[in-house]
N, C-alpha and C positions, 0 to 999 in steps of 0.2 A: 246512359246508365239507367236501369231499369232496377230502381226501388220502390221499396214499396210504404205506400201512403197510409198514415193516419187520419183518423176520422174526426174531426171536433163539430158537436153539437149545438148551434148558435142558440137555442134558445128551448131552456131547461127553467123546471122552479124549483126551488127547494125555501124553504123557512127554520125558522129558529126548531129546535127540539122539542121545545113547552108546548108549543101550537102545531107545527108542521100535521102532526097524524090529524088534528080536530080542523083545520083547514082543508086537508084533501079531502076527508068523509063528509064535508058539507057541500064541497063543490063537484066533490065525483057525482055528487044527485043528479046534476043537470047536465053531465056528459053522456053520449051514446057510445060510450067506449070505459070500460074497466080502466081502474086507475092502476100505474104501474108499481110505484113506489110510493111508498110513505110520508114523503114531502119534505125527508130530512137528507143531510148530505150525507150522511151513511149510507140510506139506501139509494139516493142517487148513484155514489162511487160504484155501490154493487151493480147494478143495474148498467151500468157500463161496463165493466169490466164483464159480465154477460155478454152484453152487445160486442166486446170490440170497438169501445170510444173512445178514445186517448184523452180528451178533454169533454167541456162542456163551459157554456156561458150562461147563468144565474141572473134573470131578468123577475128582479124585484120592484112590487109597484105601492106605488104612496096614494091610497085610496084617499085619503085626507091630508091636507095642509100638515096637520099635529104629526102628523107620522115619520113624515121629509127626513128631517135628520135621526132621528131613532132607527130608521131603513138605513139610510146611505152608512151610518157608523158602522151596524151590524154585517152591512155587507160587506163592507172594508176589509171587517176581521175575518171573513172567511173566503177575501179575493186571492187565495191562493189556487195552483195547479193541483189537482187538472180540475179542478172548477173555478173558474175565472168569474168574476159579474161586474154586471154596472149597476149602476144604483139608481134614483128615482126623483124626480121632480114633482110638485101638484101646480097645474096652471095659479092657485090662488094662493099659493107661499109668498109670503110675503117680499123678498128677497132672493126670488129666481136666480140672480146674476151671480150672487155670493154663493149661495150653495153648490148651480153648477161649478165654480172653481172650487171650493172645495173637494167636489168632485172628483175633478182632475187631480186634487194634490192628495187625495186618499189613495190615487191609483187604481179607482174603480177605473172601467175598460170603454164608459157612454153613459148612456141611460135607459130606462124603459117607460113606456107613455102608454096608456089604456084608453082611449077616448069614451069607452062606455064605463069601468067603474070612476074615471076622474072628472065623468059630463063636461068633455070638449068635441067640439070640433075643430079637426085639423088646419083648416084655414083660417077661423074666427083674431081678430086683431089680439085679445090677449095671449095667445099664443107664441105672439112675434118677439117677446124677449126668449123664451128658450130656443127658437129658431137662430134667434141675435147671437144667443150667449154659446151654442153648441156652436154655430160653426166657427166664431171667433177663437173658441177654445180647443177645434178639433174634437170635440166631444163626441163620438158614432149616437147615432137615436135611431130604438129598435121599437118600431110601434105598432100596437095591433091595429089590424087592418080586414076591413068586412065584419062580416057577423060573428056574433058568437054566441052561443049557446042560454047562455045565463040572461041575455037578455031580448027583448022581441025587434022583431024587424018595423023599419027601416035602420040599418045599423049609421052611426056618426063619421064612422072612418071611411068612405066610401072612396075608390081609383080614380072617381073624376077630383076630389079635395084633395085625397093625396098629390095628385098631380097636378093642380095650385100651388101646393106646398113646395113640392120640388122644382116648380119654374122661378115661385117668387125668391128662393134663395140657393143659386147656384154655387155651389161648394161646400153645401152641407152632406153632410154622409148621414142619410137615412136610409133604412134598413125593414119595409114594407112586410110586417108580417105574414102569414097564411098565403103565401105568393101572394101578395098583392092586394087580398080582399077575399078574404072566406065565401066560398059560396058564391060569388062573384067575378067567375073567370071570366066571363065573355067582358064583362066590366073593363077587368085589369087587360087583357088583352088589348081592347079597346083603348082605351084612356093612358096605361101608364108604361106597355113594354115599351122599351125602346126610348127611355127617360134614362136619365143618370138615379137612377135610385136603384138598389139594394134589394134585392125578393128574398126571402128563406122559404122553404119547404114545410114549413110543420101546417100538418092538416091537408096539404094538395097534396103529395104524394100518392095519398088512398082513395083524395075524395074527390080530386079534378079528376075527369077524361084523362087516359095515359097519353092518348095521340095528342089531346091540346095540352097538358102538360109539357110534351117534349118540343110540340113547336112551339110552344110561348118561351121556353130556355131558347131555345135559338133566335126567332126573333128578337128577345132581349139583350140575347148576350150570356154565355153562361159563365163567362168574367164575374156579371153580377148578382151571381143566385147564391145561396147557404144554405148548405144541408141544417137541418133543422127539426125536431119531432114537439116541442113543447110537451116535453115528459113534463109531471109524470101522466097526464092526461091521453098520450097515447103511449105504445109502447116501443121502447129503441130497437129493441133487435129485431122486431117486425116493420118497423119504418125503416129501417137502412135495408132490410132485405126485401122488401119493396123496391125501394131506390134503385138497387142493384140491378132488380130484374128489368128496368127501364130500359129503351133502346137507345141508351147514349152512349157514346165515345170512350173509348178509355182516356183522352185526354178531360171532356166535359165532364167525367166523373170524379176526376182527381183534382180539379178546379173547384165543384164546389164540395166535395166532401171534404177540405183542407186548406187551397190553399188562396184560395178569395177571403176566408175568414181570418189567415195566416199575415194579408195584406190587409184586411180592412180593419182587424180586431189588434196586429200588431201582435200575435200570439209568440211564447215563446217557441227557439229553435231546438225542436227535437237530434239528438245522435240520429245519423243516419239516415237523416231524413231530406229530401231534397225541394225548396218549394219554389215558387218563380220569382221570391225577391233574391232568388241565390242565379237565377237564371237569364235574369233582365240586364 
């Protein structure tokens, strides 16, 4: 039966109302790309509903310890459809283990991890209770990965650490953003396809090579890729129309523009809609 697929966005930002606009216009400064929306879930919804996204996933980060719970509440209250989120740990909370269950019982959907605004590196030992406590908990962890803009190179999340990460704890669901390592494909190529780890698309789409793009989804496995644009910093309905023009499958495009997020995120089941945990 030949239906047709919705699209959900792994990894979208929006903030509270009071700040969302004074957040975007300060960090749009250091983007090379126009900011989309306004940082709130109003104009997130609009902006999908442009695009053609049936969802979206809300990756809030706790630039400081003080923050931790003030984010994960906040997120809580607005982890409804179609914007779903997870919420946020700081390596130096004091109580890592409690909060991520918390987590869990808020029905946030994982976490999100910054390595450059939380100054970690992904393999460093204190790291190893949210490593402990996500995968004991099933917790997904969506973490930036390679460079980024706002701060200078050598970036902290690098594909050879990341790829520590995922050896030294087999059955954690991590979720490698910027495919792998912004700016860093020949890296992630190297070092991490072909890992049980998690890629999204936001930012490679435009910015890797199209040819090494589509071989690194296949090398990897396109099981484990997430469509992805990290709105509002780029924009959706020019990232998915990218995507589209991509020389993949109609099977590898339905995999990850729905239904790898559908398995890995646990998202709900749409009317009409057909995904592979109905098909397994």
């Amino acid at each position: 039966m030949n239906q047709a697929q919705p699209v959900f966005d792994s990894h979208v930002h929006v903030y509270p109302d009071a700040i969302g606009p004074r957040v975007v216009a300060q960090l749009g400064t250091v983007m090379r790309e126009p900011v989309s929306y306004d940082g709130t879930r109003a104009g997130l919804l609009t902006a999908m509903a442009a695009a053609g996204i049936a969802g979206a996933l809300n990756a809030p980060v706790a630039t400081r310890p003080d923050q931790v719970v003030s984010v994960n509440t906040w997120a809580a209250a607005h982890n409804r459809w179609p914007m779903l989120s997870l919420g946020s740990v700081h390596p130096d909370f004091p109580d890592v283990e409690s909060e991520l269950r918390r987590i869990r019982t808020l029905g946030l959907h994982g976490i999100k991890l910054h390595p450059e605004y939380q100054a970690f590196t992904p393999d460093e030992p204190r790291l190893e209770p949210v490593w402990r406590a996500c995968r004991e908990l099933g917790l997904p962890v969506l973490m930036h990965a390679g460079n980024d803009w706002g701060f200078q190179p050598p970036c902290r999340a690098t594909p050879a650490a990341i790829a520590r990460v995922v050896r030294a704890w087999p059955g954690l669901t991590l979720i490698a953003a910027h495919f792998g390592g912004f700016e860093l494909w020949d890296d992630v190529e190297r070092e991490l396809v072909g890992l049980p780890v998690f890629l999204d698309t936001s930012f490679a789409v435009k910015f890797a090579p199209d040819e090494q793009f589509v071989r690194m989804v296949r090398r990897h496995g396109a099981a484990r890729v997430l469509f992805a644009t990290d709105a509002p910093w780029q924009d959706q309905a020019a990232t998915l129309a990218a995507f589209r023009r991509l020389p993949l499958t109609p099977d590898e495009q339905r995999a990850i523009l729905w239904e790898n997020a559908a398995r890995c995120l646990n998202l709900p089941r749409l009317p009409g809609v057909q995904d592979d945990r109905e098909m397994s």
